[in-house]
N, C-alpha and C positions, 0 to 999 in steps of 0.2 A: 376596537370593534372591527375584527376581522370580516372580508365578505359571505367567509362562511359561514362564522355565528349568526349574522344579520340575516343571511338565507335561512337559516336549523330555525329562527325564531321565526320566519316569517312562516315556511312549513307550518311551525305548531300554531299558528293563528290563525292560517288558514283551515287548518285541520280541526279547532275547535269549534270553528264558524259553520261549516259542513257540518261537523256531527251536532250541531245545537238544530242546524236547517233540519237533517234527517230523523232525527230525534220527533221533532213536531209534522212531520208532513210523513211519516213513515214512509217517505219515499227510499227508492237504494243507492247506498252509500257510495260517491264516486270514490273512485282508486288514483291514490296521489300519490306523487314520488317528489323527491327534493330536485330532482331534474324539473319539475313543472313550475318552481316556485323562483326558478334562478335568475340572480340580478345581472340588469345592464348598468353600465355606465351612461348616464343622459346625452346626448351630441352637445347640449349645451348646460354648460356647469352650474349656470346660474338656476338650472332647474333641482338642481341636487346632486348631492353625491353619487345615489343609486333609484333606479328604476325599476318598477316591476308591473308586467301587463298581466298579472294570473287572474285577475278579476276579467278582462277581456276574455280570455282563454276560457276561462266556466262557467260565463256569462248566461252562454245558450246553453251548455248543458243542463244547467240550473232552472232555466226557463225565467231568468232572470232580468233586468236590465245591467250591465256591467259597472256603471258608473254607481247605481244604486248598491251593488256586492262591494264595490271599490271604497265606497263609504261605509260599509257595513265594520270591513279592513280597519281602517282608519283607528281608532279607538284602542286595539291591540297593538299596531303598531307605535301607535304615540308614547306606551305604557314600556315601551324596550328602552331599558336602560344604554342611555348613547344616542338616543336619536333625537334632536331638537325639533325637527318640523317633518311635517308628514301631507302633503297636498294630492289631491286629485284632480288630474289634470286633461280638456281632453274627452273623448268617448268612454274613458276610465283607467289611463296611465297613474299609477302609484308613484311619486315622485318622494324621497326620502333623503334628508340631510341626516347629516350626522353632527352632533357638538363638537367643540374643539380637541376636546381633548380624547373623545372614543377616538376621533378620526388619528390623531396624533399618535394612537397606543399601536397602529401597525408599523411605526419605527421600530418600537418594544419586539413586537413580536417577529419582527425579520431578524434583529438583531440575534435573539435568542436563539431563534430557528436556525441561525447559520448557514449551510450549503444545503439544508435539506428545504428552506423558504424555495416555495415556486413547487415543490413536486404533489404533486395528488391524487388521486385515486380511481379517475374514472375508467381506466383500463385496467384494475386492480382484476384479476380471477384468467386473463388472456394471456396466454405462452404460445407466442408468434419465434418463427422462423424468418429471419429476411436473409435472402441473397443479392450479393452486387458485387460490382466489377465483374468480378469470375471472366478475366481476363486471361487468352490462349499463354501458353507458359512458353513462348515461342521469341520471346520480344521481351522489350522493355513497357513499362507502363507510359502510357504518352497521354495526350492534353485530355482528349475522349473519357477516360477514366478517371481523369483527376474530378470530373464533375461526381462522376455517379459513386465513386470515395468519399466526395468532402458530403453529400446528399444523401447517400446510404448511409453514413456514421452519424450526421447529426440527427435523421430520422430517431435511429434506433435508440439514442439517447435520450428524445424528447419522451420516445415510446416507454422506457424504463424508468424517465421520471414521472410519468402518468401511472405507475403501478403495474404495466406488461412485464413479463417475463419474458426477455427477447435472446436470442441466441442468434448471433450474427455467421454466417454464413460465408464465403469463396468457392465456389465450386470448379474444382480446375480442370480445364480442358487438354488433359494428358495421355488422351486414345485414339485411336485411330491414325485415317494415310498422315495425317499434317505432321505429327510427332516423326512419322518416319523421315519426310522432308525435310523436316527440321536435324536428324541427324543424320541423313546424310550432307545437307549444306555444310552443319560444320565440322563433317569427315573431308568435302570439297577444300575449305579452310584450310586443314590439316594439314592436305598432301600441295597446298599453292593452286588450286583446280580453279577455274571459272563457280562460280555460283551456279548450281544445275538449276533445269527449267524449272519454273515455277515455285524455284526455293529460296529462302531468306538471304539477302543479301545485308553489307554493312560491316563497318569494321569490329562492331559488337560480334556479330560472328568469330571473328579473328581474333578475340579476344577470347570468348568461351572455348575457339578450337586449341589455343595456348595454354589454357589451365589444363585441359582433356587432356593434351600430353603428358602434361606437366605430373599427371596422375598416372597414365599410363603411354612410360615412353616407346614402349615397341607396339602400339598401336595401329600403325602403319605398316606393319609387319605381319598382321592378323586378314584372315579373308574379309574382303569387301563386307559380307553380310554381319559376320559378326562385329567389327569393326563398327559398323552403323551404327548396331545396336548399343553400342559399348558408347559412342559418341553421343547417341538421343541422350540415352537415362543419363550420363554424368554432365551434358549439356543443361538436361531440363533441372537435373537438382542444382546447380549454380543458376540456373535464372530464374526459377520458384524463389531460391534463397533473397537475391535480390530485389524483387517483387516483393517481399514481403519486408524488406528494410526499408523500398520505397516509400511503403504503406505505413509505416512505422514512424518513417519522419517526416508524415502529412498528418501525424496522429489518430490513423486510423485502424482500429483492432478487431479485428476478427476472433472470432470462440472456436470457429469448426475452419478448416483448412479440408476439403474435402476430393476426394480421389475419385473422376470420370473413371480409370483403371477399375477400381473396387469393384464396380457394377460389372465390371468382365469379366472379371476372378473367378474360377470355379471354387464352388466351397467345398473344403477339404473334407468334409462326413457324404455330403449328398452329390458331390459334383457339379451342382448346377449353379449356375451365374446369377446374380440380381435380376437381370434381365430376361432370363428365364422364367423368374419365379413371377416376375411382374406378368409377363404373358399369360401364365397361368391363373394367377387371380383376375386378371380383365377378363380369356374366357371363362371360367368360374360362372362370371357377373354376367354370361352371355353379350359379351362386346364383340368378340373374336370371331373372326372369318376367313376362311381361305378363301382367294381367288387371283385370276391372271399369274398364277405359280407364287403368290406372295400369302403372308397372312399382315391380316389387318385387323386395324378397332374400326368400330365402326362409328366415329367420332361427329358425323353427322346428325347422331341422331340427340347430338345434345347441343345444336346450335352451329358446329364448324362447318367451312364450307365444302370440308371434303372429307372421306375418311383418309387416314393415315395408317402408312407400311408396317410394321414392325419387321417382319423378315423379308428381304427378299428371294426367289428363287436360288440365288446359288449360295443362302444361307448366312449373306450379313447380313447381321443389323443396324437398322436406321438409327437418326440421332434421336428420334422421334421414342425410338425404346429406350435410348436413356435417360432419355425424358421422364419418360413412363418411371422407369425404376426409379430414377433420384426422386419423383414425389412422392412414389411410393414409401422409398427411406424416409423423408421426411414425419412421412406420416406414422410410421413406427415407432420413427424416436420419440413420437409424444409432441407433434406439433400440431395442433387440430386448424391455427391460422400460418397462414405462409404468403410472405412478400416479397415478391422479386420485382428488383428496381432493373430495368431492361434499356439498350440503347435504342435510338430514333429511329435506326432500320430493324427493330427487332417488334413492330406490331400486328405480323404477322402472328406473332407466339398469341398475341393472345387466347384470340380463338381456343385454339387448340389445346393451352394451360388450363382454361374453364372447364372444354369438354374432359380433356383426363381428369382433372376435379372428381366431375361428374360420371363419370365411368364409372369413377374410383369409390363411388359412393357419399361424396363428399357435396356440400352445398356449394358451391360453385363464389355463391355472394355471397358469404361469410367466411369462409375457409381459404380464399384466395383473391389476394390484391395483385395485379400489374399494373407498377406504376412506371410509363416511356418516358425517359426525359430528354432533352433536345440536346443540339448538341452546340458546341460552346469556340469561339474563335477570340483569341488574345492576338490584338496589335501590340507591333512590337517583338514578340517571341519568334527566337531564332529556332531554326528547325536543329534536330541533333545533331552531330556532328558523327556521333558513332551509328544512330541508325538510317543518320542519313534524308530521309522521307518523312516524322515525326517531329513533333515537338516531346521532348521525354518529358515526364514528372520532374525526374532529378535536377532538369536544367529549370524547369521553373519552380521548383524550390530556391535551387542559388541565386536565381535573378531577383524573386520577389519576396519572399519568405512563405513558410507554413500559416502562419496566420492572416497577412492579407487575401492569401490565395482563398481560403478557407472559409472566410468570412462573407467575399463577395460571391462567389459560388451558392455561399449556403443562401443568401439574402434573394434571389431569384426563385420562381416556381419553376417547378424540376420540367415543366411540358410548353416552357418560354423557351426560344432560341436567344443565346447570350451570346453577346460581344463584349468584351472587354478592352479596357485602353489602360495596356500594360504600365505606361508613367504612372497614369493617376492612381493605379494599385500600391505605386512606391511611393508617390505623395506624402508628406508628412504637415497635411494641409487640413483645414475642418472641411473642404471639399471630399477627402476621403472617408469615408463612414468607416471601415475600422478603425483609421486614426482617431478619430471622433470620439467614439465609442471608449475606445482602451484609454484616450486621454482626461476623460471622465471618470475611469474609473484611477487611473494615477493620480490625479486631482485630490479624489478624497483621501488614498494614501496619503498624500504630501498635509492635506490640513490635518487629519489625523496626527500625524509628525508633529507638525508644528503645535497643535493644540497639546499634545503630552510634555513640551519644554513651555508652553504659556503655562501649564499646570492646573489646564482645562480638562477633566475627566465627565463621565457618565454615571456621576455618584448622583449628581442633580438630572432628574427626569421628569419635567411637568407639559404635558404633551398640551394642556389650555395655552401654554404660550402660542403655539406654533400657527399663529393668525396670520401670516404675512401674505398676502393675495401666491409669491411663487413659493412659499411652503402649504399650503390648500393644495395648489396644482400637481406640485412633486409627491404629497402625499398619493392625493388619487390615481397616478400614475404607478407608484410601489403595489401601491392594492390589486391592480391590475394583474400583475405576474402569475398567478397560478391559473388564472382563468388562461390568458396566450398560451401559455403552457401546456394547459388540456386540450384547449382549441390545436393546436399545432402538432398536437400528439395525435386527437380521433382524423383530424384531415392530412395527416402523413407532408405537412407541409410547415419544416423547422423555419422558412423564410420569415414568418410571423413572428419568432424570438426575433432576427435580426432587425429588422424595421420598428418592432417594439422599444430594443432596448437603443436604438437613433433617436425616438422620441422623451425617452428618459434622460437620453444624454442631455437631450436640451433643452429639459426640464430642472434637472439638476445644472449646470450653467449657467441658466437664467437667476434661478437662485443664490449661487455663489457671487453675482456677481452684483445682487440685490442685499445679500443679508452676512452679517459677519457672524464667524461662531468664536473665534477669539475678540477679546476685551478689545478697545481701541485707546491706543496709549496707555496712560494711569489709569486705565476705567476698572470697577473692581470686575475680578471672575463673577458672574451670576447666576442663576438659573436658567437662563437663556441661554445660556454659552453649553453649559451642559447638556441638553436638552436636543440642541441645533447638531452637537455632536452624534447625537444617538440617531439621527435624522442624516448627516452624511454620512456613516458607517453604514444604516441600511442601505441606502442606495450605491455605497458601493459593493456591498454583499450582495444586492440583486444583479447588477452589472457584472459584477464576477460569476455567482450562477449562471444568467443565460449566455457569456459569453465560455462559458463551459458545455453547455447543449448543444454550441456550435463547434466545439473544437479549437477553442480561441483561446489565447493567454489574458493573465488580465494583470502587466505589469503596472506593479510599482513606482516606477518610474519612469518618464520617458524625456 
């Protein structure tokens, strides 16, 4: 007895109970959804497996007393096959056990399910856009990033196991002065020059003006201007390239790699740039003003605190227009929700992300999430050595690995400031919660193992056995997963898989270290043994699963 069949039944019993009450009192039919009827977990176990307050909830619609509709309840749910006891508890909490063996059959059912256990539906018909990082292509990726990486990725994973259609997103910042800076510093490089004002300093420079040569040796030989030129664009494609392997070996993937450039580009039929075209629809929409020799939105009048530039008098444009244009993109390609994951000095945007929403025609509170995450300091971590001023990715990769780093990142809410204590990330202690975590799911590999040379198999499955006070617990715990799943999908906060599957781990450890699934000495193989197998296979398939929504490994052995 899955929680979802136990919810589809209790729907249709509530639903027949309504329509018997409207039937007789010709009163109008309330309008139910499977969302109103959905089960808790009790805080305490000994009340039941599953809870349900929907009798509270239609109590006064009804004109009823709640505890009296709660009892009314009672009698259909007793009649579900799998439910042994059914109490009302309370001003009219539904409290419902399950028998041993419905409860036992969601072993079954994970097992079957395999890597698709835990995903579901409630964001089924949503094709979201999320952007993140979209870090300047000027530098290496440093500590900053590694959060809103390891946060953006496991976001959009939870978002696609809920049934979204998500298209991940980079937006790279490859226009304007900073790009020129950037290649003249490592034209400076080239010719042995001081680092110019206000430009990228570091031996990483020294190293992309090495390959620049290395590509074009009379480079140094070419006028200043052009030279520059020549030095940005083959700068910026080797440190885009690099960025994107960084990202790569944090196991995080992007869909769309996306060009600030594009939005400049004149189109080759009409001439006109992104940024053009965007001005044109905002005034279209009547947003557009000239004044003080500039043109403007009038972004005011949807909540910001000021209006914003797009052109200025001597004819650049703001970042604020590309603002404009890339939602606009967005909004073409067919993304009607869009979620940018933003750093901690970047709450400014918000405002102004709502108002162009809303310019733009768009609902502002549906069609756009900013989500700021804070920002994150590791004791311990040495600063680079090539950029000098940062801690890079790269170097905390080698120090810590991709998956601790990944794990504790993701286990944090994205709008908490984190500290970290780089040892205990290397720990290989039950202090460390990925250790924890992966060590439970190796656990069950190794009995697995062992159980296939005792010649203990999953031919035997009688789920009435699995009575033992920590197989009750570890079951009700497995049951739980699609629901954190949903939950951590609609609140854009994957922290809930990681702390979820911390309380699994020691759920299942308590177990293991309570009950044997192979025989003890000459004992014969039984149904128990088989049985208890099908029981750590789930739970290590669920532990595999969510430590998959975070970006985790889930070895084997450790």
């Amino acid at each position: 007895m899955t929680p979802e069949a136990l919810s589809a039944a209790l729907f249709a019993i509530v639903s027949d109970v309504l329509a018997s009450r409207e039937s007789a009192d010709g009163g109008e039919r309330l309008q139910l959804t499977e969302a109103d009827v959905a089960l808790e977990r009790p805080r305490n176990r000994d009340h039941g497996d599953w809870a349900s307050n929907i009798a509270m909830k239609l109590a006064k619609r009804l004109g009823t007393n709640p505890r009296a509709f709660a009892l009314e309840l009672v009698p259909g749910i007793q009649a579900i096959d799998g439910v042994a006891a059914v109490d009302v508890a309370g001003p009219g909490f539904i409290n419902i056990t399950l028998d041993t063996a419905a409860a036992g059959e969601i072993a079954r059912t994970i097992v079957d399910a395999g890597d698709a256990y835990g995903h579901n539906a409630v964001l089924a018909g949503h094709t979201i856009n999320m952007e993140f990082v979209s870090a300047n292509p000027t530098g290496p990726l440093h500590i900053g990033h590694t959060r809103w990486a390891a946060l953006g990725d496991s976001i959009a994973r939870v978002l696609k196991a809920s049934g979204a259609a998500v298209t991940t997103e980079y937006y790279i910042n490859d226009a304007g002065a900073q790009m020129d800076v950037f290649g003249l510093s490592v034209l400076h490089a080239a010719k042995g020059l001081p680092t110019p004002e206000k430009g990228y300093p570091g031996p990483y420079i020294q190293t992309l003006a090495q390959r620049v040569l290395e590509v074009v040796p009379d480079l140094l030989d070419k006028p200043d201007e052009e030279a520059v030129a020549i030095a940005r664009d083959l700068a910026y494609e080797f440190q885009l390239a690099e960025i994107q392997q960084s990202l790569a070996n944090f196991h995080v993937h992007f869909d769309v790699f996306f060009s600030e450039r594009s939005l400049h580009a004149p189109d080759a039929v009409t001439g006109k740039t992104a940024i053009d075209d965007a001005e044109e629809r905002l005034r279209a929409q009547g947003h557009v003003y000239e004044a003080d020799d500039a043109v403007w939105v009038r972004t005011t009048d949807f909540g910001d605190d000021k209006d914003r530039v797009l052109t200025r008098g001597n004819g650049i444009v703001t970042y604020f227009a590309a603002d404009a244009a890339y939602y606009l993109s967005k909004k073409d390609r067919g993304f009607p929700e869009k979620i940018y994951l933003l750093g901690a000095d970047h709450h400014g945007y918000v405002g102004r992300l709502k108002a162009l929403a809303a310019a733009a025609g768009d609902d502002p509170e549906t069609g756009l999430s900013v989500l700021i995450g804070q920002l994150v300091n590791l004791n311990g971590a040495k600063l680079s050595k090539r950029a000098g001023n940062i801690i890079e990715l790269d170097d905390l990769l080698d120090w810590l690995g991709a998956d601790a780093l990944r794990y504790w990142l993701a286990r944090y809410p994205a709008d908490s400031p984190l500290a970290l204590d780089g040892e205990k990330l290397r720990s290989r202690t039950n202090d460390n919660p990925v250790f924890y975590v992966q060590y439970a799911h190796a656990r069950t590999r190794s009995v697995a193992r062992n159980a296939a040379e005792a010649g203990v198999t999953r031919a035997d499955f009688e789920p009435a056995l699995l009575v033992h006070p920590t197989e009750t617990a570890l079951l009700g715990a497995l049951q739980e997963f699609p629901r954190i799943v949903a939950h951590a999908a609609e609140l854009r906060e994957p922290h809930r898989v990681a702390r979820y599957l911390e309380e699994l781990a020691g759920y299942y450890h308590r177990w293991y270290d309570a009950t044997r699934v192979l025989p003890f000495g000459d004992e014969a193989i039984a149904p128990i043994h088989g049985t208890r197998l099908w029981l750590n296979d789930a739970t290590g398939q669920v532990v595999r699963n969510g430590l998959d929504l975070i970006g985790v490994s889930a070895p084997d052995r450790m």
